[in-house]
C-alpha positions in Angstrom: -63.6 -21.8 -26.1 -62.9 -17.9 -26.3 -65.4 -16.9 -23.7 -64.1 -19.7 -21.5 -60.4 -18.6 -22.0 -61.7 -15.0 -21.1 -63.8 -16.1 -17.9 -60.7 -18.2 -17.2 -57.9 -15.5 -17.5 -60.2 -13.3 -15.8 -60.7 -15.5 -13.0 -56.7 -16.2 -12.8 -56.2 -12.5 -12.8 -58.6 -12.0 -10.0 -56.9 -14.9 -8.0 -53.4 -13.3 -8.7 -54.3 -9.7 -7.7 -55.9 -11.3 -4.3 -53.1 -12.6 -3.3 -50.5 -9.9 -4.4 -52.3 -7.3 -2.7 -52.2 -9.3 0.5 -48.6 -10.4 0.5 -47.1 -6.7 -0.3 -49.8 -5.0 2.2 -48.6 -6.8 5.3 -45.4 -6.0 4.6 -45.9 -2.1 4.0 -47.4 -2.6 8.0 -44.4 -3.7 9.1 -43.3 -4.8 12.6 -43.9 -1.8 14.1 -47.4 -1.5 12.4 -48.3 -5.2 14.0 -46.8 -3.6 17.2 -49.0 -0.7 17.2 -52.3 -3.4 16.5 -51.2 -5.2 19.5 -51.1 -2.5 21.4 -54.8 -1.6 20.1 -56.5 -5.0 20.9 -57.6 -3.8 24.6 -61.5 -3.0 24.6 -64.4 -4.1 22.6 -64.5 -1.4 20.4 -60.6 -0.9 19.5 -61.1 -4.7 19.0 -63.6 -4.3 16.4 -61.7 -1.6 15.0 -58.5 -2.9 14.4 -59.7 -6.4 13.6 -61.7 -4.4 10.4 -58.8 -2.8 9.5 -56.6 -5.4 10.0 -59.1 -7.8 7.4 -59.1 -4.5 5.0 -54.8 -4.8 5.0 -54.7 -8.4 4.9 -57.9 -9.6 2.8 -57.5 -12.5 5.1 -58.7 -13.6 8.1 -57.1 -16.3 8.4 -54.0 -14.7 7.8 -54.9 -12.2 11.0 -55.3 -15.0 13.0 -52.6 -16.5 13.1 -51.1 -12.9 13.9 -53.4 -13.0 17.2 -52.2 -16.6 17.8 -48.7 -15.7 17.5 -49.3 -12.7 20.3 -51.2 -14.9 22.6 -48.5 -17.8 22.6 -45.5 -15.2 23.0 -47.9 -13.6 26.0 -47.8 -10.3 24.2 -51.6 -10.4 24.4 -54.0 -12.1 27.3 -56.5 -14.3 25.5 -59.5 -12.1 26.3 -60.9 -9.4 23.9 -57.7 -9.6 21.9 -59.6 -13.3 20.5 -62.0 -11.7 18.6 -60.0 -9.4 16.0 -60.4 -11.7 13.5 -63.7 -12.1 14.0 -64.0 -8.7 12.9 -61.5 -9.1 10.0 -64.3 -10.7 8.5 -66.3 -7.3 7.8 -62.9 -6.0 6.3 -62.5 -8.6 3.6 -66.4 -8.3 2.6 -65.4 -4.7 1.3 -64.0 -6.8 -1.7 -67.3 -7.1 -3.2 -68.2 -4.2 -2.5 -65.5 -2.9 -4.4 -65.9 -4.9 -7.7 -69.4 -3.8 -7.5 -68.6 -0.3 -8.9 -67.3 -0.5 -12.6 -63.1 0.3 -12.0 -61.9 -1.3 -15.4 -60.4 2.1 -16.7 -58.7 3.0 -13.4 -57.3 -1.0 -12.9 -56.5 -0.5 -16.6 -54.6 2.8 -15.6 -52.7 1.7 -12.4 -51.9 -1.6 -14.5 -50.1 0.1 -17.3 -48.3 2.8 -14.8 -47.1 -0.5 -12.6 -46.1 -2.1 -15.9 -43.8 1.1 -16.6 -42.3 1.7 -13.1 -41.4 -2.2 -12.8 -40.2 -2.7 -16.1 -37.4 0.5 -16.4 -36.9 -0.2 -12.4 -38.0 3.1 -10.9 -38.7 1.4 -7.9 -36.4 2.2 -5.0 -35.9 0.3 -2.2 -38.3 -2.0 -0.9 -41.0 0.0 0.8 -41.5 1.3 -2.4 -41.3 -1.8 -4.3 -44.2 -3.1 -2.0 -46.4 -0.1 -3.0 -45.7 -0.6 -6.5 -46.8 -4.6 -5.9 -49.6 -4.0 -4.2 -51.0 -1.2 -6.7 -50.4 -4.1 -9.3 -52.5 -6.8 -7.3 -55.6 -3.7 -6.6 -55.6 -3.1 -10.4 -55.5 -7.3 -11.8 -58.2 -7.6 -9.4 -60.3 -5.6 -10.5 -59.6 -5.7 -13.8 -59.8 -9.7 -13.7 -63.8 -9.2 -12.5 -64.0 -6.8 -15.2 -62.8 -9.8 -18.2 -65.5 -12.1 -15.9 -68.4 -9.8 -16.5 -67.2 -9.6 -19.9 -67.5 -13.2 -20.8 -70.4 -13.8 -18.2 -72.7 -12.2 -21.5 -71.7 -14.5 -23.7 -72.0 -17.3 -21.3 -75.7 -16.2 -19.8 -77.0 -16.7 -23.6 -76.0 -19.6 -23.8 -77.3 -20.9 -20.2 -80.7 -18.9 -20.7 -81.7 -21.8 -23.1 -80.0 -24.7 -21.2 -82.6 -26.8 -18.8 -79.6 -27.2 -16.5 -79.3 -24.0 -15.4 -82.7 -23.1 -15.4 -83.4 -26.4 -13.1 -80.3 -24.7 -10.4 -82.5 -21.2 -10.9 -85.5 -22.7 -9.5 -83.6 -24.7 -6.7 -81.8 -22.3 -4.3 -80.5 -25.0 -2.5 -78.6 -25.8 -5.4 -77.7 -22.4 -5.9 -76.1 -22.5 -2.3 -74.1 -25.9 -2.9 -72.9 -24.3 -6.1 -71.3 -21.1 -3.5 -70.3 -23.6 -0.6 -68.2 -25.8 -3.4 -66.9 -22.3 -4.9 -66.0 -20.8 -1.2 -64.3 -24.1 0.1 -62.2 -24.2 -3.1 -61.2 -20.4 -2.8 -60.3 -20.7 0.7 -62.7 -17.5 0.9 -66.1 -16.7 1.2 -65.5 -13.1 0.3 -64.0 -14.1 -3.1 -67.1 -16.3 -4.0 -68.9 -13.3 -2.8 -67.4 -11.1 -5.3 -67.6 -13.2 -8.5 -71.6 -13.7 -7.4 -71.5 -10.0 -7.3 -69.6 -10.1 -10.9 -72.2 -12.8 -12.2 -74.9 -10.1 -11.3 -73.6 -7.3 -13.4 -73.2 -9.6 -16.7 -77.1 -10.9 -16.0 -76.1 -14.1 -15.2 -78.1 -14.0 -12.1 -80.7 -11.6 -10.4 -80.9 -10.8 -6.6 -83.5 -13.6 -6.0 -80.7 -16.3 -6.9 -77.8 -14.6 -5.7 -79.1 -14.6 -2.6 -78.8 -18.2 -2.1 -75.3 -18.5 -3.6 -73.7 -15.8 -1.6 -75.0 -17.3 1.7 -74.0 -20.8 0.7 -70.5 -19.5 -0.2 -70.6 -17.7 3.7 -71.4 -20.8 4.9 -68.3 -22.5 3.9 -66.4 -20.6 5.9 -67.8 -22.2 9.1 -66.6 -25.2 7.6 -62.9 -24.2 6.5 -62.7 -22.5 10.3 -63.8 -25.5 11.5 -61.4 -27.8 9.8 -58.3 -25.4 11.8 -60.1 -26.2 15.0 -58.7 -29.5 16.6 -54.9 -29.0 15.4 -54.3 -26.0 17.6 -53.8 -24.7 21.0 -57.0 -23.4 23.4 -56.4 -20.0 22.2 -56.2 -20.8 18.6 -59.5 -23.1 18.8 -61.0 -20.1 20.4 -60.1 -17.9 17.5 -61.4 -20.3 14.8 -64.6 -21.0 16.9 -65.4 -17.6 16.8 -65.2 -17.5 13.2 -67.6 -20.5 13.2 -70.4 -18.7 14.8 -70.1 -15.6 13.4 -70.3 -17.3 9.4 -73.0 -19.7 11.0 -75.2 -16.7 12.2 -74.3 -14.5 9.2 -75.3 -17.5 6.9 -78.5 -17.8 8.9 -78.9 -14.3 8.2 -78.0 -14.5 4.4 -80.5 -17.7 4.2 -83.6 -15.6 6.2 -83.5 -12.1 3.5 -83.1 -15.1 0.7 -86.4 -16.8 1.7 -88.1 -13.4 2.5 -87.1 -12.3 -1.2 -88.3 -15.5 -2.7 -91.5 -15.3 -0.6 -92.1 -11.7 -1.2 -90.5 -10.6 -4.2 -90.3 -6.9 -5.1 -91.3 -5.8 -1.2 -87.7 -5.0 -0.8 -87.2 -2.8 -3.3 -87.9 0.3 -1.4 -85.4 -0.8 1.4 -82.4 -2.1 -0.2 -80.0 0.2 -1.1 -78.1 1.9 -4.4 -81.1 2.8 -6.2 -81.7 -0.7 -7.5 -77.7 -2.0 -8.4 -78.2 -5.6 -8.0 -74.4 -5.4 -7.7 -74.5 -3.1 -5.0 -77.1 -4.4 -3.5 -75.8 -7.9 -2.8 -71.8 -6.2 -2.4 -73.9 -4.1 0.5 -76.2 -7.3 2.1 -72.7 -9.5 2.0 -71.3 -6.8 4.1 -73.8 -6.1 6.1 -74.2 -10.1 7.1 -70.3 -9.9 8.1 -71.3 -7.3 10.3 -74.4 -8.8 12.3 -72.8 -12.2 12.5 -69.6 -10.6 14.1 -72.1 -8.7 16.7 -73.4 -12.1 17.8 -70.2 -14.0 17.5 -68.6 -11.2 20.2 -71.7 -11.6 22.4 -71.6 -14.9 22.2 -67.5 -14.9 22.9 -67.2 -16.3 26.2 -70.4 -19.0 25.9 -68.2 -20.4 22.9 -65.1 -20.3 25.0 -66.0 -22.2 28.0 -67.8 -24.5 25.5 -64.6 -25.4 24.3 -62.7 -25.9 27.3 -65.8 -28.2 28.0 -65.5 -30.1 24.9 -61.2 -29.9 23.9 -59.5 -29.4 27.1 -55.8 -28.2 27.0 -53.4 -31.5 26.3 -50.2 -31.8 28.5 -47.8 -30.7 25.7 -50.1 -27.3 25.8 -49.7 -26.9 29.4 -45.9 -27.0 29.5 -45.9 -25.1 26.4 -47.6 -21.7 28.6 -44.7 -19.2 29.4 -43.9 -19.1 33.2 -42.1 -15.9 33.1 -42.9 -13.9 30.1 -45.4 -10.8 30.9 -46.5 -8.6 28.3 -46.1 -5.8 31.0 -42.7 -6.0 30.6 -42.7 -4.8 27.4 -42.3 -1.3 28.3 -39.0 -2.2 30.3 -36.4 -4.2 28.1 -34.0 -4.7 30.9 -37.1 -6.7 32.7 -38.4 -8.5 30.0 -34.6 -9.9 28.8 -34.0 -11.3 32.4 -37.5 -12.7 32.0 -36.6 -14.2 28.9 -33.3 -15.6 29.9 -35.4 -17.4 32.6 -37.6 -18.6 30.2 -35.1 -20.1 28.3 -33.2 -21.8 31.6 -36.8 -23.2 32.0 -36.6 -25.0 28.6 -32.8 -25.8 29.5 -33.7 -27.7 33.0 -36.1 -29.9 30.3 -33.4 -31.1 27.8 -32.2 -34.4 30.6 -35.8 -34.9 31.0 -36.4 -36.1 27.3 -34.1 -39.3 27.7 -35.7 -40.2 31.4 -38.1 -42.8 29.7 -35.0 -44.4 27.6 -32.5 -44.6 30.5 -31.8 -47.7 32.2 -34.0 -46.7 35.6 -36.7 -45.0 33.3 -38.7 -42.1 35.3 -42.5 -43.1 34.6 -43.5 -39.6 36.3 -41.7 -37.7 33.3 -43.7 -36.5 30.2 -42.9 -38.5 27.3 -40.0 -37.1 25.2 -42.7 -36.6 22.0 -45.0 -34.5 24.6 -41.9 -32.7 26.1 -40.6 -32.2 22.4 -44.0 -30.4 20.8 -44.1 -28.3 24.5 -40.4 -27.2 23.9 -40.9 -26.0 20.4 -43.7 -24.7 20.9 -42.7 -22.3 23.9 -39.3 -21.8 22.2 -41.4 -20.0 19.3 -43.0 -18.1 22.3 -39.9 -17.2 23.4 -39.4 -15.9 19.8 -42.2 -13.5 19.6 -41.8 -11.9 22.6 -38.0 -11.1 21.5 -39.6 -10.1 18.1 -42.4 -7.7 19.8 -39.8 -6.2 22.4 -37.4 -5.8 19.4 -40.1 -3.1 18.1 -39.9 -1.0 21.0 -37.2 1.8 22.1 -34.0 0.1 23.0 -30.4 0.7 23.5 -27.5 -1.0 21.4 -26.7 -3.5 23.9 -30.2 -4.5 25.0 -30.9 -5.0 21.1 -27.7 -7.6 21.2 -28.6 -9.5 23.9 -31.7 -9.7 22.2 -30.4 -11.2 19.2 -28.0 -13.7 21.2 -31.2 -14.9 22.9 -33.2 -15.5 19.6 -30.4 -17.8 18.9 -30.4 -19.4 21.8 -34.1 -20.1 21.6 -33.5 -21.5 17.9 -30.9 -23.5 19.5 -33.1 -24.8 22.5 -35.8 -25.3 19.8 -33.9 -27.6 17.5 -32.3 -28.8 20.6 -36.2 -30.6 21.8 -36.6 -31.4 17.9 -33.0 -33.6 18.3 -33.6 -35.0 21.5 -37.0 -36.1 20.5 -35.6 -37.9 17.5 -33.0 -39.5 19.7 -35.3 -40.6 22.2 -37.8 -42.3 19.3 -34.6 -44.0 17.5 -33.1 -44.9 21.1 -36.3 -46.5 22.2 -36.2 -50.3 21.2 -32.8 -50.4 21.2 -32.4 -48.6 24.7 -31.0 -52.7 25.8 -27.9 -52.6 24.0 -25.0 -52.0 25.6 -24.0 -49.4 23.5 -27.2 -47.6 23.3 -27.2 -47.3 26.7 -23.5 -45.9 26.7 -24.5 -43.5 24.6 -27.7 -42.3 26.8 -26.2 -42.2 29.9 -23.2 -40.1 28.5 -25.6 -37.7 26.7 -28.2 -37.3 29.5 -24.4 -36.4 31.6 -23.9 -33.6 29.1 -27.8 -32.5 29.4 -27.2 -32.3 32.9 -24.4 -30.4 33.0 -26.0 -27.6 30.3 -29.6 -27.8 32.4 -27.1 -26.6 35.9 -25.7 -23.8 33.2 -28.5 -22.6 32.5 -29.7 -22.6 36.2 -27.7 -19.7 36.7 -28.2 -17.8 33.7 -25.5 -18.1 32.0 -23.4 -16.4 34.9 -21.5 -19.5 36.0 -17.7 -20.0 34.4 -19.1 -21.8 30.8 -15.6 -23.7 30.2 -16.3 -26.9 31.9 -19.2 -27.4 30.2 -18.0 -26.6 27.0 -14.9 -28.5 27.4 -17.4 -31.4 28.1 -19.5 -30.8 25.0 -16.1 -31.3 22.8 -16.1 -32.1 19.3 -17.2 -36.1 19.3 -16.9 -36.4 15.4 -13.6 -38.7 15.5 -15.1 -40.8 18.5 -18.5 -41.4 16.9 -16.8 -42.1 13.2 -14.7 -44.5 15.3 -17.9 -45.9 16.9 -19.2 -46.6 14.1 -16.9 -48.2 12.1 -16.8 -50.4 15.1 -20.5 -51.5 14.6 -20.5 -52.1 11.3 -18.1 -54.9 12.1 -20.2 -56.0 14.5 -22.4 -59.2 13.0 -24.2 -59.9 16.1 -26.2 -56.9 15.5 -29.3 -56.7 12.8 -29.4 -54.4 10.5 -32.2 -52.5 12.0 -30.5 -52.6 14.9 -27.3 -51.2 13.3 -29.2 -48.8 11.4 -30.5 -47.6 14.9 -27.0 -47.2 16.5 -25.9 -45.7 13.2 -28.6 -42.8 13.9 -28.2 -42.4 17.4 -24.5 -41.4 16.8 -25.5 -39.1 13.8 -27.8 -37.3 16.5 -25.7 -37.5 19.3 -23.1 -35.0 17.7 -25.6 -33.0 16.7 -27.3 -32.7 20.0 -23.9 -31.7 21.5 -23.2 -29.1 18.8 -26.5 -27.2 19.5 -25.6 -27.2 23.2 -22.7 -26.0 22.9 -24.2 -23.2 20.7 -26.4 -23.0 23.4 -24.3 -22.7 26.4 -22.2 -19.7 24.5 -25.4 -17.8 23.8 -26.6 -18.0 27.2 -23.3 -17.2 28.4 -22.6 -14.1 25.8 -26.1 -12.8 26.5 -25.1 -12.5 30.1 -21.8 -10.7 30.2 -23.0 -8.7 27.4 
């Protein structure tokens, strides 16, 4: 029970530093850092560059992709080159084996303590600096959390020496490499199954011959957790994951060939492997290495794997109304540009909101979208809207450019939980849309719509108060509507229940567009 408690707190160590490293590195970036990385992700090479960076920072590729998502949906980046940064994150994460391959327990031990110190009397000042101290922390639990591992992997390897279990796996690599894949797919990363093989290796738990196996089965896992992000996302994301799939497939292709080359011809590779016969090394060093080739044949095999999936998952409709019209990552470099642009954007998304009720109306519209497809589209584009204001924010602007920039990030929150209402309202509204008073209620609020949709037609430059003295409070008329139905026993319950919601929604549909309306209109005299 002692050695397991020590391979257990080891492990949990290990876990902990992981994840504090990454969470207080992306910070230390910064905006302006993620800026400067969109910025880089122009050719081949900068692509390969930054992406290995970028996995180094972030010890997460997955995390780095959804930072290229984000700058292909806001149209800060064109989905081309830009895709296959996190492809390349890949190789940055397999450094982490690399490093628990060289013996750092007095240093983690070191950094540990001074962390300890500086956190405990607060000597940390200000956040930046709090970061540092964080991420200092995470670097020296990680490795000091392999170090407890390779600790209680000698006490353990004594005892599985003698056991016919683990002698049976030894002799079967394909168990071996369903022992890694479960490891990987419970870790969420190949690169952390990777390091405790590497860890297993120093405490003579395993030799190269059977780590082989392991480490490539654990690489192969990530084709399946890339695959699993595949089908929920939009063209570009599926792009970015399907990348990812091809370059763990033809690394773990690569990983399996050396595996069966070593088991075939045992002791011919000690003359070519490197670090002087380090097992640790050695298999920190092939890991790496694998990352590497399988990224050169995922990038050359980029644009098969694209069309493929255009092939195979076209776009959907909400994913088509959910591409900017108007935002250009050119415009960037001019803020006066790219704010009109935006405020066009956002009139686009406006001119949508009387659209969401057209299939609940009375003489429904069977040519409109239905509301759920126009509600994920909205959202969706209303978060693009988002991070182009968030990327133009990082650049050089004046004091008034930077406020209408924050009036129309509220205004897209607004627009955004604006499509989430009107969705709602359109679902609950739906099998009740006969009722007199449901229909009362959609007529008058696709009225409203209307008159915010023309607002926003001219960009918030037309006289706002008739519109707002439309969108007046309506808390004492729905109360008063309500108390109305209750008393109404014609009605079911679920029908009342309906009505009941509709009302609830209905003011807060008119709230947000009223919100609206001034933002638009604030942003423009401003």
């Amino acid at each position: 029970m002692a050695t397991l408690a020590l391979l257990l707190s080891g492990l949990g160590l290990f876990f902990i530093g992981v994840r504090s490293l990454s969470a207080n590195l992306v910070p230390l970036v910064g905006r302006r850092g993620r800026a400067a990385f969109s910025r880089a992700l122009r050719g081949p090479l900068s692509v390969a560059l930054s992406g290995t960076v970028a996995g180094i920072i972030t010890q997460s590729s997955t995390a780095v992709s959804w930072i290229i998502v984000s700058f292909v949906r806001g149209g800060v980046l064109p989905a081309g080159p830009a895709l296959g940064a996190p492809n390349w994150a890949n190789v940055g994460t397999a450094l982490l084996p690399l490093i628990v391959a060289i013996d750092t327990s007095t240093a983690a031990g070191v950094v540990i303590g001074l962390g300890g110190f500086i956190t405990y009397f607060k000597l940390a000042r200000g956040d930046r600096m709090r970061h540092v101290v964080e991420a200092a922390l995470g670097a020296g639990l990680l490795l000091f959390g392999m170090h407890l591992v390779s600790v209680a992997v000698g006490p353990i390897r004594d005892e599985l020496m003698h056991n016919p279990w683990w002698e049976v796996a030894l002799e079967h690599p394909l168990l071996l490499a369903l022992i890694g894949f479960g490891f990987s797919v419970a870790a969420q990363s190949s690169s952390v199954a990777a390091a405790i093989a590497v860890a297993a290796v120093g405490g003579g738990l395993l030799d190269l011959g059977s780590a082989l196996p392991l480490v490539a089965g654990a690489n192969a896992a990530g084709m399946l957790n890339n695959a699993l992000m595949v089908p929920g996302e939009t063209m570009a994301g599926r792009a970015i994951f399907a990348i990812q799939v091809v370059q763990k497939g033809a690394g773990s292709l690569l990983l399996a060939a050396l595996s069966v080359a070593v088991a075939v011809f045992p002791g011919a590779f000690d003359s070519v492997l490197p670090a002087d016969g380090d097992t640790r090394a050695q298999i920190a060093v092939i890991f790496l290495l694998a990352q590497i080739g399988g990224a050169f044949i995922a990038a050359l095999a980029q644009g098969a794997t694209c069309r493929l999936l255009e092939r195979m998952l076209p776009a959907s409709p909400a994913e088509a109304l959910a591409q900017p019209a108007f935002l250009l990552r050119e415009s960037l470099s001019d803020p006066a540009a790219a704010l009109d642009l935006t405020v066009r954007e956002l009139a686009r998304l406006a001119d949508r909101l009387p659209m969401m009720l057209d299939k609940v109306r009375e003489e429904a519209d069977l040519a409109t979208p239905p509301p759920a497809t126009l509600r994920v589209a909205g959202v969706a584009l209303a978060g693009s809207v988002k991070a182009y204001l968030a990327a133009l924010l990082d650049g050089q602007m004046s004091r008034r450019q930077v406020a209408v920039a924050l009036l129309l990030d509220d205004a897209s929150m607004n627009v955004s939980a604006l499509h989430e209402a009107l969705g709602e309202f359109a679902e609950v509204a739906g099998p009740t849309q006969a009722l007199p008073t449901a229909r009362r209620l959609i007529e008058a609020l696709h009225a409203l719509l209307g008159a915010v949709a023309e607002h926003g037609e001219s960009l918030g430059a037309d006289d706002p108060e008739l519109v707002l003295s439309l969108l007046g409070h309506r808390d004492q008329v729905m109360e008063a509507l309500r108390h109305r139905l209750s008393e109404q026993h014609a009605l079911t319950p679920t029908q009342q229940d309906a009505l009941f919601r509709m009302t609830i929604l209905f003011e807060r549909i008119v709230w947000l567009a009223r919100q609206l309306v001034n933002s638009l209109t604030q942003a423009h005299r401003a």
